[in-house]
MIFI-361529 format. One record per residue (C-alpha): residue in one letter; x, y, z. Coordinates in pm, 1 decimal, padded with zeros to 6 digits. Layout:
BEGIN
  residuo        c1        c2        c3
        A         X         Y         Z
...
***
This chain:
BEGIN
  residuo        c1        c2        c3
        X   00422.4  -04434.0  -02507.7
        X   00188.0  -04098.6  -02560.4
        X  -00028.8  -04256.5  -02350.4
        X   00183.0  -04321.7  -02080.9
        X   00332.0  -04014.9  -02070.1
        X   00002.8  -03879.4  -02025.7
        X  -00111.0  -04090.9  -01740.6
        X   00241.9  -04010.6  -01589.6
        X   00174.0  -03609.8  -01615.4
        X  -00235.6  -03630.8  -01457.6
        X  -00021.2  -03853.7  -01175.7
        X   00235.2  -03590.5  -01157.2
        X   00036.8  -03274.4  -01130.9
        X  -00226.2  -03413.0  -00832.4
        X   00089.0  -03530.3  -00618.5
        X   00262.5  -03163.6  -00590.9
        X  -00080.5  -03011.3  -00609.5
        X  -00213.4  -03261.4  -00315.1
        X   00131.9  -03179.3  -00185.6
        X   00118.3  -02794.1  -00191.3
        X  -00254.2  -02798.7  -00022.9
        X  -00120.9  -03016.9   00273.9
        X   00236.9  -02749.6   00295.8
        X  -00036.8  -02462.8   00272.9
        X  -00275.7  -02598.1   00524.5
        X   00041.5  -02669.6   00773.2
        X   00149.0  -02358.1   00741.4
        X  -00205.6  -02163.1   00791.6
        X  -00298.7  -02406.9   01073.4
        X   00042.4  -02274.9   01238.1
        X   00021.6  -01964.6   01166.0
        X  -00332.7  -01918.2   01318.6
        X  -00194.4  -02132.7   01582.9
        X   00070.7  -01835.1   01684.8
        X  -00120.3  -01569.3   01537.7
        X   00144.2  -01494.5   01271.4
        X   00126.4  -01373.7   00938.2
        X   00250.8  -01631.8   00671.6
        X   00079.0  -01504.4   00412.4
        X   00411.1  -01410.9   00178.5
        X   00557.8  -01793.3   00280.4
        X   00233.6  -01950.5   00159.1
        X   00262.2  -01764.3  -00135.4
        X   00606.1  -01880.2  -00196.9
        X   00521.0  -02201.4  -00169.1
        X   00275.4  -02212.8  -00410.1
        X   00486.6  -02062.5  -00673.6
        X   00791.6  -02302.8  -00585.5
        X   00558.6  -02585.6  -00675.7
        X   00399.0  -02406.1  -00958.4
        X   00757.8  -02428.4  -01089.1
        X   00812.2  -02765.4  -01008.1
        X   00530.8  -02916.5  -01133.6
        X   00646.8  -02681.3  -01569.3
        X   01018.0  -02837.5  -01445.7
        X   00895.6  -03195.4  -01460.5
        X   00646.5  -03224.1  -01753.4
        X   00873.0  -03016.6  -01944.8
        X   01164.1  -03273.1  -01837.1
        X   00858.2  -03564.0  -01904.8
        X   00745.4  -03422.5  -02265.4
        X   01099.9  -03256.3  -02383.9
        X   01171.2  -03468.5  -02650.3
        X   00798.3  -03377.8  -02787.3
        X   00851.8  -03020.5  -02715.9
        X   01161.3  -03089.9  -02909.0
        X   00975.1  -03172.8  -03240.9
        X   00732.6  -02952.3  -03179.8
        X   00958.2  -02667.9  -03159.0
        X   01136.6  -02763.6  -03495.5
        X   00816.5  -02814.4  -03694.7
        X   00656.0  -02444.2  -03553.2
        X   01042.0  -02291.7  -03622.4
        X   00937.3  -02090.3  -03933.7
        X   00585.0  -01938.0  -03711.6
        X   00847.8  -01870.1  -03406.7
        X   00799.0  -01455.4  -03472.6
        X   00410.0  -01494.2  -03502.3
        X   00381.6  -01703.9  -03157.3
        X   00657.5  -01489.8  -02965.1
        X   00424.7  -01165.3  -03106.4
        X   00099.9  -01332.3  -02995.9
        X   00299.5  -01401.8  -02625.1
        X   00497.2  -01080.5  -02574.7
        X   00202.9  -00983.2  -02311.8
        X   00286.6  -01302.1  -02116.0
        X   00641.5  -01301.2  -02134.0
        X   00641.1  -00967.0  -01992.2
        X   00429.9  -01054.4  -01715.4
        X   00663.2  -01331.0  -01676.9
        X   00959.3  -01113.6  -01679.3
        X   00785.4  -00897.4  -01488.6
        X   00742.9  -01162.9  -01207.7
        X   01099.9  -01206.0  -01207.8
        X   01229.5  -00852.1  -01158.2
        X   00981.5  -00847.1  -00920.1
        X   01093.3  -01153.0  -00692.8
        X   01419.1  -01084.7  -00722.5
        X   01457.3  -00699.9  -00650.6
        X   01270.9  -00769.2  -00364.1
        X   01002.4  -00490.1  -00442.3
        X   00777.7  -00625.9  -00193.3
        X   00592.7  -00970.3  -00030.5
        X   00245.8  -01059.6   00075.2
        X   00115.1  -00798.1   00313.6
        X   00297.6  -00502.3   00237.3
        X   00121.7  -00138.3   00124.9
        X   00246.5  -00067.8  -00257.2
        X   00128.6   00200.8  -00516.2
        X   00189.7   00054.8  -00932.1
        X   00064.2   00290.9  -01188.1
        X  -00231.3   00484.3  -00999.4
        X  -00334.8   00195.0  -00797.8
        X  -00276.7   00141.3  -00410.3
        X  -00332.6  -00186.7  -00223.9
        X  -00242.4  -00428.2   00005.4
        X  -00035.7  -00749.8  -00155.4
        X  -00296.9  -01035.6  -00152.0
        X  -00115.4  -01285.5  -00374.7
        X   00157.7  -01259.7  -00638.3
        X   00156.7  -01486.3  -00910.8
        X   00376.7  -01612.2  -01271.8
        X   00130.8  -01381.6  -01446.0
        X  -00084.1  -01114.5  -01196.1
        X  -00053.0  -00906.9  -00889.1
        X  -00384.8  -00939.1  -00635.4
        X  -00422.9  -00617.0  -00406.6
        X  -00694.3  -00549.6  -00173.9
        X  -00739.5  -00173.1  -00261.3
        X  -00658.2   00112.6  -00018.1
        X  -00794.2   00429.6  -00004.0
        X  -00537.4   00652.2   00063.1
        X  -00720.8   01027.5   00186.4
        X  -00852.2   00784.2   00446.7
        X  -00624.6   00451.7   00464.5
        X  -00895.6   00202.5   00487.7
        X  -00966.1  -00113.0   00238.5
        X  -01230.9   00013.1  -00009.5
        X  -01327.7  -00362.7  -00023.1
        X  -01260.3  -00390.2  -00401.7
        X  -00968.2  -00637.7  -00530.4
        X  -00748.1  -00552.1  -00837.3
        X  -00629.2  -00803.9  -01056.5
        X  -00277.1  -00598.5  -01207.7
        X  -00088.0  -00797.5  -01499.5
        X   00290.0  -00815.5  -01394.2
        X   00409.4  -00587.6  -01692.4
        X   00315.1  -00311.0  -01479.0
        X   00550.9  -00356.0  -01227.7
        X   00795.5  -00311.7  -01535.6
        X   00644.7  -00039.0  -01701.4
        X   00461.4   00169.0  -01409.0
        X   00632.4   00311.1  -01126.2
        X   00621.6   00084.5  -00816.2
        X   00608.0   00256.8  -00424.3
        X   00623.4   00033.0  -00155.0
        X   00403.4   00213.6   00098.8
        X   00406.4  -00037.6   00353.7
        X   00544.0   00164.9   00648.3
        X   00177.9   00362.9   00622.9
        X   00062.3   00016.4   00704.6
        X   00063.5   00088.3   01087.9
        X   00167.8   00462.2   01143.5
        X   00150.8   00759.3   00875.0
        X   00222.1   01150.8   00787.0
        X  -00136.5   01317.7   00765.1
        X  -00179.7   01612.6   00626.2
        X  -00494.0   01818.5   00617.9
        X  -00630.9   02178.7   00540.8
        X  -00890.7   02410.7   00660.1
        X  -01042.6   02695.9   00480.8
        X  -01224.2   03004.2   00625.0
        X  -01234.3   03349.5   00583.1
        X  -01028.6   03640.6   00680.7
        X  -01263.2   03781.7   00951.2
        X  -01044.8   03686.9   01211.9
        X  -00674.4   03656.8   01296.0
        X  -00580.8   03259.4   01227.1
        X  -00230.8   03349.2   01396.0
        X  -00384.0   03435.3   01761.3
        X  -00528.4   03090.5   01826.7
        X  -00235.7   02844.2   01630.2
        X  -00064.5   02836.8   01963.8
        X  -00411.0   02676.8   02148.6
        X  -00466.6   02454.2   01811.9
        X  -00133.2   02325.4   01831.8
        X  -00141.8   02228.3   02205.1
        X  -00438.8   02077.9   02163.9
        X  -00356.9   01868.7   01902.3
        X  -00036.5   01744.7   02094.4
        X  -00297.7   01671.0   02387.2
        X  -00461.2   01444.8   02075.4
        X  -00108.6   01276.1   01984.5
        X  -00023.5   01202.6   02372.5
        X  -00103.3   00843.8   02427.9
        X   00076.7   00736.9   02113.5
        X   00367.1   00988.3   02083.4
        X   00682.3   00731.8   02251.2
        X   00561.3   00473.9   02020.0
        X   00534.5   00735.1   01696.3
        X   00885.4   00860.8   01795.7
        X   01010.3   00530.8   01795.2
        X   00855.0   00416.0   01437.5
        X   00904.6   00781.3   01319.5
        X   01338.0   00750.1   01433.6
        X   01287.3   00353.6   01273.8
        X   01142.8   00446.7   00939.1
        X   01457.3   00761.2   00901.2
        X   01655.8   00552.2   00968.6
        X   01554.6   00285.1   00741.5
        X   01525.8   00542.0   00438.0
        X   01817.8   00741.2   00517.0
        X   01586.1   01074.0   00534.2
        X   01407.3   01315.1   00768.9
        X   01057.2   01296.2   00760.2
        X   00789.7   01486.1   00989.5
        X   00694.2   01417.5   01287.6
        X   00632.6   01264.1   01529.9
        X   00504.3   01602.3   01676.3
        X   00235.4   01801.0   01496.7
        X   00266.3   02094.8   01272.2
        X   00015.1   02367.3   01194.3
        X   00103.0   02627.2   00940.4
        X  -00071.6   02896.0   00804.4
        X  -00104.4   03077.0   00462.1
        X  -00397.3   03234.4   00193.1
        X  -00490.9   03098.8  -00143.4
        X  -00569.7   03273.9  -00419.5
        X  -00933.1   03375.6  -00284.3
        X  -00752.9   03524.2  -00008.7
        X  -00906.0   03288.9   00259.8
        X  -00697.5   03167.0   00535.8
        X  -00586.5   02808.2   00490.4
        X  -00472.2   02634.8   00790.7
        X  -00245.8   02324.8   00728.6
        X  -00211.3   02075.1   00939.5
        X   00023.5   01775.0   00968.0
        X   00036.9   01517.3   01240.2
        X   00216.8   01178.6   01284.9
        X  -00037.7   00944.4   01429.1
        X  -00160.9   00531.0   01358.1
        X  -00288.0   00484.6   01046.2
        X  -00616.1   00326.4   01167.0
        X  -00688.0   00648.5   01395.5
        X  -00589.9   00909.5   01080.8
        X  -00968.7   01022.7   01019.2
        X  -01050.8   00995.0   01446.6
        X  -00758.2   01276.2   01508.5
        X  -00857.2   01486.8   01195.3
        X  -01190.1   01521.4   01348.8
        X  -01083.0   01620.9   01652.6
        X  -00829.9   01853.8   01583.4
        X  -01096.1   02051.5   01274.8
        X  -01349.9   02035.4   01582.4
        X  -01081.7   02217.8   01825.1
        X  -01025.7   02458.6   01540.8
        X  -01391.9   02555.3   01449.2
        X  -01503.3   02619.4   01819.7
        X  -01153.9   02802.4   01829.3
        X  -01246.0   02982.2   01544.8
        X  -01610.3   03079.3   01632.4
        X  -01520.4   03171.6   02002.7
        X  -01272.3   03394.2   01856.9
        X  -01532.3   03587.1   01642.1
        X  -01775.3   03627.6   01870.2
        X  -01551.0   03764.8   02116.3
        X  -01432.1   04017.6   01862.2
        X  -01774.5   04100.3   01707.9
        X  -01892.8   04153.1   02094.6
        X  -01644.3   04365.0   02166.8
        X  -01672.4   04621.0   01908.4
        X  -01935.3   04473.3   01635.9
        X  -01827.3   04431.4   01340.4
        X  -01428.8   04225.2   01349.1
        X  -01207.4   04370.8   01099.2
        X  -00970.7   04150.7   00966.0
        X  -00609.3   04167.2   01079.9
        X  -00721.0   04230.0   01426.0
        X  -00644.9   03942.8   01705.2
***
Protein backbone atom coordinates (compact mmCIF):
# COMPACT_ATOMS: atom_id res chain seq x y z
CA UNK A 1 0.00 0.00 0.00
CA UNK A 2 3.08 2.55 1.01
CA UNK A 3 4.40 1.63 -2.00
CA UNK A 4 1.71 2.35 -4.09
CA UNK A 5 0.94 5.39 -2.75
CA UNK A 6 4.30 6.37 -3.55
CA UNK A 7 4.37 5.38 -7.14
CA UNK A 8 0.88 7.17 -7.30
CA UNK A 9 2.46 10.64 -5.88
CA UNK A 10 6.02 10.51 -8.45
CA UNK A 11 2.93 9.84 -11.19
CA UNK A 12 1.03 12.66 -9.78
CA UNK A 13 3.57 15.39 -9.46
CA UNK A 14 5.20 14.92 -13.32
CA UNK A 15 1.51 15.09 -14.82
CA UNK A 16 0.61 18.78 -13.35
CA UNK A 17 4.26 19.64 -13.57
CA UNK A 18 4.41 18.32 -17.43
CA UNK A 19 1.04 20.03 -17.41
CA UNK A 20 2.03 23.50 -16.07
CA UNK A 21 5.25 23.61 -18.59
CA UNK A 22 2.92 22.94 -21.66
CA UNK A 23 0.05 25.94 -20.00
CA UNK A 24 3.34 28.11 -19.53
CA UNK A 25 4.84 27.53 -22.89
CA UNK A 26 1.17 28.26 -24.55
CA UNK A 27 0.89 31.12 -22.91
CA UNK A 28 4.61 32.62 -23.63
CA UNK A 29 4.42 31.36 -27.25
CA UNK A 30 1.13 33.65 -27.39
CA UNK A 31 2.15 36.18 -25.73
CA UNK A 32 5.34 36.72 -27.87
CA UNK A 33 3.03 35.97 -30.63
CA UNK A 34 0.96 39.43 -29.83
CA UNK A 35 3.66 41.03 -28.10
CA UNK A 36 1.82 41.04 -24.74
CA UNK A 37 2.90 40.84 -21.37
CA UNK A 38 1.66 37.62 -19.52
CA UNK A 39 4.09 37.55 -17.20
CA UNK A 40 1.57 37.95 -13.90
CA UNK A 41 -0.87 35.04 -15.74
CA UNK A 42 2.11 32.71 -16.04
CA UNK A 43 2.83 33.31 -12.67
CA UNK A 44 -0.60 32.47 -11.61
CA UNK A 45 -0.55 29.53 -13.18
CA UNK A 46 2.24 28.17 -11.69
CA UNK A 47 1.07 28.81 -8.25
CA UNK A 48 -2.55 27.36 -9.06
CA UNK A 49 -0.77 24.12 -9.83
CA UNK A 50 1.70 24.46 -7.09
CA UNK A 51 -1.53 24.23 -5.04
CA UNK A 52 -2.95 21.54 -6.78
CA UNK A 53 -0.35 19.30 -6.91
CA UNK A 54 -0.09 19.92 -1.87
CA UNK A 55 -4.22 19.46 -2.54
CA UNK A 56 -3.82 15.98 -3.96
CA UNK A 57 -0.93 14.25 -2.07
CA UNK A 58 -2.26 15.71 0.96
CA UNK A 59 -5.82 14.17 -0.12
CA UNK A 60 -3.41 10.85 -1.31
CA UNK A 61 -1.32 10.60 2.13
CA UNK A 62 -4.11 12.13 4.70
CA UNK A 63 -4.74 9.26 6.56
CA UNK A 64 -0.71 9.07 7.13
CA UNK A 65 -0.57 12.67 7.85
CA UNK A 66 -3.31 11.71 10.17
CA UNK A 67 -1.07 9.42 12.39
CA UNK A 68 1.62 11.35 11.96
CA UNK A 69 0.05 14.33 13.33
CA UNK A 70 -1.21 12.39 16.51
CA UNK A 71 2.12 10.73 17.29
CA UNK A 72 4.20 14.45 16.86
CA UNK A 73 0.99 16.08 19.02
CA UNK A 74 3.04 16.58 22.25
CA UNK A 75 6.31 18.36 19.84
CA UNK A 76 3.35 20.51 18.01
CA UNK A 77 4.87 23.98 19.90
CA UNK A 78 8.56 22.99 19.01
CA UNK A 79 7.69 22.37 15.11
CA UNK A 80 5.16 25.43 14.83
CA UNK A 81 8.37 27.54 16.61
CA UNK A 82 10.89 26.01 14.19
CA UNK A 83 8.11 27.07 11.13
CA UNK A 84 6.83 30.46 12.29
CA UNK A 85 9.35 31.97 9.48
CA UNK A 86 7.47 29.93 6.84
CA UNK A 87 4.11 30.34 7.94
CA UNK A 88 4.58 33.93 7.81
CA UNK A 89 5.86 33.92 4.45
CA UNK A 90 2.95 31.86 3.77
CA UNK A 91 0.60 34.22 5.32
CA UNK A 92 2.37 36.70 3.88
CA UNK A 93 1.65 35.31 0.33
CA UNK A 94 -1.86 35.39 1.12
CA UNK A 95 -2.41 38.98 2.22
CA UNK A 96 -0.49 39.61 -0.56
CA UNK A 97 -2.68 37.85 -3.36
CA UNK A 98 -5.59 38.79 -2.01
CA UNK A 99 -5.24 42.63 -1.23
CA UNK A 100 -4.17 42.86 -4.55
CA UNK A 101 -0.83 44.74 -3.59
CA UNK A 102 0.53 44.17 -6.89
CA UNK A 103 1.22 41.40 -10.03
CA UNK A 104 4.13 40.54 -12.20
CA UNK A 105 5.50 43.67 -13.79
CA UNK A 106 4.55 46.32 -11.61
CA UNK A 107 7.26 48.97 -9.81
CA UNK A 108 6.97 48.31 -5.80
CA UNK A 109 9.19 49.61 -2.85
CA UNK A 110 9.09 46.75 0.56
CA UNK A 111 11.31 47.75 3.35
CA UNK A 112 14.20 49.85 1.53
CA UNK A 113 14.15 47.85 -1.55
CA UNK A 114 12.73 48.93 -5.08
CA UNK A 115 12.17 46.58 -8.03
CA UNK A 116 10.33 45.38 -10.69
CA UNK A 117 7.96 42.10 -9.80
CA UNK A 118 9.81 39.16 -11.49
CA UNK A 119 7.96 36.26 -9.86
CA UNK A 120 5.92 35.84 -6.68
CA UNK A 121 5.96 32.72 -5.00
CA UNK A 122 4.28 30.47 -1.60
CA UNK A 123 7.48 31.58 0.12
CA UNK A 124 9.63 34.69 -1.79
CA UNK A 125 9.20 37.81 -3.76
CA UNK A 126 11.81 38.06 -7.03
CA UNK A 127 12.44 41.83 -8.09
CA UNK A 128 14.73 42.98 -10.67
CA UNK A 129 16.16 46.02 -8.71
CA UNK A 130 15.55 49.68 -9.71
CA UNK A 131 17.52 52.44 -9.11
CA UNK A 132 15.43 55.08 -8.28
CA UNK A 133 17.77 58.74 -8.59
CA UNK A 134 17.98 57.34 -12.11
CA UNK A 135 15.04 54.68 -12.82
CA UNK A 136 17.03 52.13 -14.59
CA UNK A 137 17.49 48.20 -13.61
CA UNK A 138 20.78 48.04 -11.64
CA UNK A 139 20.90 44.43 -13.06
CA UNK A 140 20.93 42.81 -9.56
CA UNK A 141 17.84 40.44 -8.48
CA UNK A 142 16.53 40.33 -4.84
CA UNK A 143 15.26 37.34 -3.41
CA UNK A 144 12.64 39.10 -0.42
CA UNK A 145 10.96 36.41 2.03
CA UNK A 146 7.11 37.16 2.01
CA UNK A 147 7.05 38.25 5.79
CA UNK A 148 8.15 41.47 4.57
CA UNK A 149 5.31 42.34 2.77
CA UNK A 150 3.66 41.88 6.34
CA UNK A 151 6.03 43.53 8.37
CA UNK A 152 7.67 46.32 5.97
CA UNK A 153 5.80 48.93 4.35
CA UNK A 154 4.80 48.04 0.75
CA UNK A 155 4.55 51.11 -2.23
CA UNK A 156 3.39 50.13 -5.38
CA UNK A 157 5.40 52.46 -7.63
CA UNK A 158 4.32 51.15 -10.78
CA UNK A 159 2.88 54.32 -12.39
CA UNK A 160 6.86 55.54 -12.44
CA UNK A 161 7.04 52.54 -14.67
CA UNK A 162 6.44 54.68 -17.88
CA UNK A 163 6.17 58.45 -16.82
CA UNK A 164 7.51 60.10 -13.43
CA UNK A 165 7.86 63.43 -11.11
CA UNK A 166 11.70 64.39 -11.28
CA UNK A 167 13.04 66.49 -9.13
CA UNK A 168 16.51 67.92 -9.17
CA UNK A 169 18.77 70.73 -7.60
CA UNK A 170 21.53 72.97 -8.57
CA UNK A 171 23.96 74.68 -6.37
CA UNK A 172 26.10 77.81 -7.09
CA UNK A 173 27.04 80.78 -5.56
CA UNK A 174 25.53 84.09 -4.90
CA UNK A 175 27.56 86.11 -7.47
CA UNK A 176 24.76 86.54 -9.58
CA UNK A 177 20.99 87.08 -9.46
CA UNK A 178 19.35 83.31 -9.96
CA UNK A 179 15.87 85.25 -10.25
CA UNK A 180 16.82 87.24 -13.66
CA UNK A 181 17.31 84.15 -15.81
CA UNK A 182 14.35 81.53 -14.11
CA UNK A 183 12.05 82.98 -16.69
CA UNK A 184 14.64 81.77 -19.82
CA UNK A 185 15.34 78.37 -17.69
CA UNK A 186 11.83 77.71 -17.44
CA UNK A 187 10.97 78.25 -21.16
CA UNK A 188 13.55 76.33 -22.08
CA UNK A 189 12.82 73.52 -20.23
CA UNK A 190 9.11 73.55 -21.54
CA UNK A 191 10.87 73.66 -25.12
CA UNK A 192 12.54 70.17 -23.51
CA UNK A 193 8.97 68.75 -22.35
CA UNK A 194 7.24 69.69 -25.87
CA UNK A 195 7.11 66.52 -27.81
CA UNK A 196 5.76 64.57 -24.87
CA UNK A 197 3.60 67.14 -22.97
CA UNK A 198 -0.31 65.86 -24.54
CA UNK A 199 0.73 62.46 -23.65
CA UNK A 200 2.19 63.56 -19.91
CA UNK A 201 -1.08 65.55 -19.45
CA UNK A 202 -3.00 62.70 -20.25
CA UNK A 203 -1.07 60.07 -17.83
CA UNK A 204 -0.51 63.02 -15.38
CA UNK A 205 -4.94 63.75 -15.38
CA UNK A 206 -5.02 59.44 -15.43
CA UNK A 207 -2.79 58.81 -12.47
CA UNK A 208 -5.02 61.95 -10.22
CA UNK A 209 -7.51 60.57 -11.03
CA UNK A 210 -6.70 57.12 -10.16
CA UNK A 211 -5.26 58.26 -6.62
CA UNK A 212 -7.77 60.77 -5.88
CA UNK A 213 -4.85 63.57 -5.50
CA UNK A 214 -3.06 66.44 -7.26
CA UNK A 215 0.26 65.76 -8.17
CA UNK A 216 2.79 68.03 -10.29
CA UNK A 217 2.97 68.42 -13.47
CA UNK A 218 2.75 67.87 -16.34
CA UNK A 219 4.44 71.36 -16.84
CA UNK A 220 7.80 72.12 -15.24
CA UNK A 221 8.59 73.98 -12.13
CA UNK A 222 11.74 75.83 -11.15
CA UNK A 223 11.97 77.34 -7.74
CA UNK A 224 14.50 79.04 -6.05
CA UNK A 225 15.88 79.33 -2.43
CA UNK A 226 19.55 79.34 -0.24
CA UNK A 227 20.80 76.68 2.09
CA UNK A 228 22.47 77.11 4.97
CA UNK A 229 25.91 78.08 3.15
CA UNK A 230 23.98 80.74 1.64
CA UNK A 231 24.40 79.42 -1.99
CA UNK A 232 21.60 79.65 -4.35
CA UNK A 233 19.83 76.34 -4.87
CA UNK A 234 17.77 76.07 -7.88
CA UNK A 235 15.05 73.30 -7.78
CA UNK A 236 13.75 71.88 -10.45
CA UNK A 237 10.79 69.56 -11.12
CA UNK A 238 9.56 68.28 -14.42
CA UNK A 239 7.01 65.60 -15.51
CA UNK A 240 8.64 63.68 -18.29
CA UNK A 241 9.04 59.46 -19.39
CA UNK A 242 10.76 57.67 -17.07
CA UNK A 243 13.31 56.25 -19.56
CA UNK A 244 14.27 59.98 -20.71
CA UNK A 245 14.52 61.28 -16.72
CA UNK A 246 18.51 61.57 -16.77
CA UNK A 247 18.40 62.86 -20.93
CA UNK A 248 16.11 66.05 -19.76
CA UNK A 249 18.13 66.64 -16.47
CA UNK A 250 21.09 67.10 -18.61
CA UNK A 251 19.69 69.33 -20.73
CA UNK A 252 17.92 71.52 -18.64
CA UNK A 253 21.51 71.78 -15.88
CA UNK A 254 23.30 72.48 -19.38
CA UNK A 255 20.67 75.44 -20.24
CA UNK A 256 21.22 76.62 -16.70
CA UNK A 257 25.11 76.66 -16.51
CA UNK A 258 25.59 78.53 -19.92
CA UNK A 259 22.64 80.70 -18.46
CA UNK A 260 24.47 81.12 -15.52
CA UNK A 261 28.00 81.86 -16.94
CA UNK A 262 26.62 84.25 -19.72
CA UNK A 263 25.03 86.05 -16.99
CA UNK A 264 28.36 86.64 -15.08
CA UNK A 265 30.33 87.57 -17.64
CA UNK A 266 28.01 90.07 -18.80
CA UNK A 267 27.92 91.55 -15.33
CA UNK A 268 31.68 91.26 -14.55
CA UNK A 269 32.18 93.07 -18.17
CA UNK A 270 30.13 95.62 -17.44
CA UNK A 271 31.47 96.92 -14.31
CA UNK A 272 34.18 94.17 -13.04
CA UNK A 273 33.63 92.79 -10.24
CA UNK A 274 29.35 91.47 -9.98
CA UNK A 275 28.04 92.13 -6.64
CA UNK A 276 25.55 89.92 -5.57
CA UNK A 277 21.91 91.00 -5.59
CA UNK A 278 22.45 92.75 -8.79
CA UNK A 279 20.54 91.31 -12.10
Amino acid sequence: MFEQKLVMSILLILVFLTIRRLIVRAIRRRAKRRAEDKRHVVNAVKNIVNLAVVIFLLLLWSAEIQHLALSIAAFMVAIVLATREFIQCVTGFVYATSSRMFRVGDWVQVGDYCGEVMESDWFTLTLLEVDMTSYEYSGKTLNLPNNMLMTQVVKNLNFLKRYSSHSFTLVRDQSINVFAIQDELLALAKQHCEHFHEVAQRYNSLIQKRLDVAIAGPDPEVRITTNHLGDTETHIKVFCPTDQVIDIEQKITRDFMRLWYEKKQLLTGAGGKPSVGKS
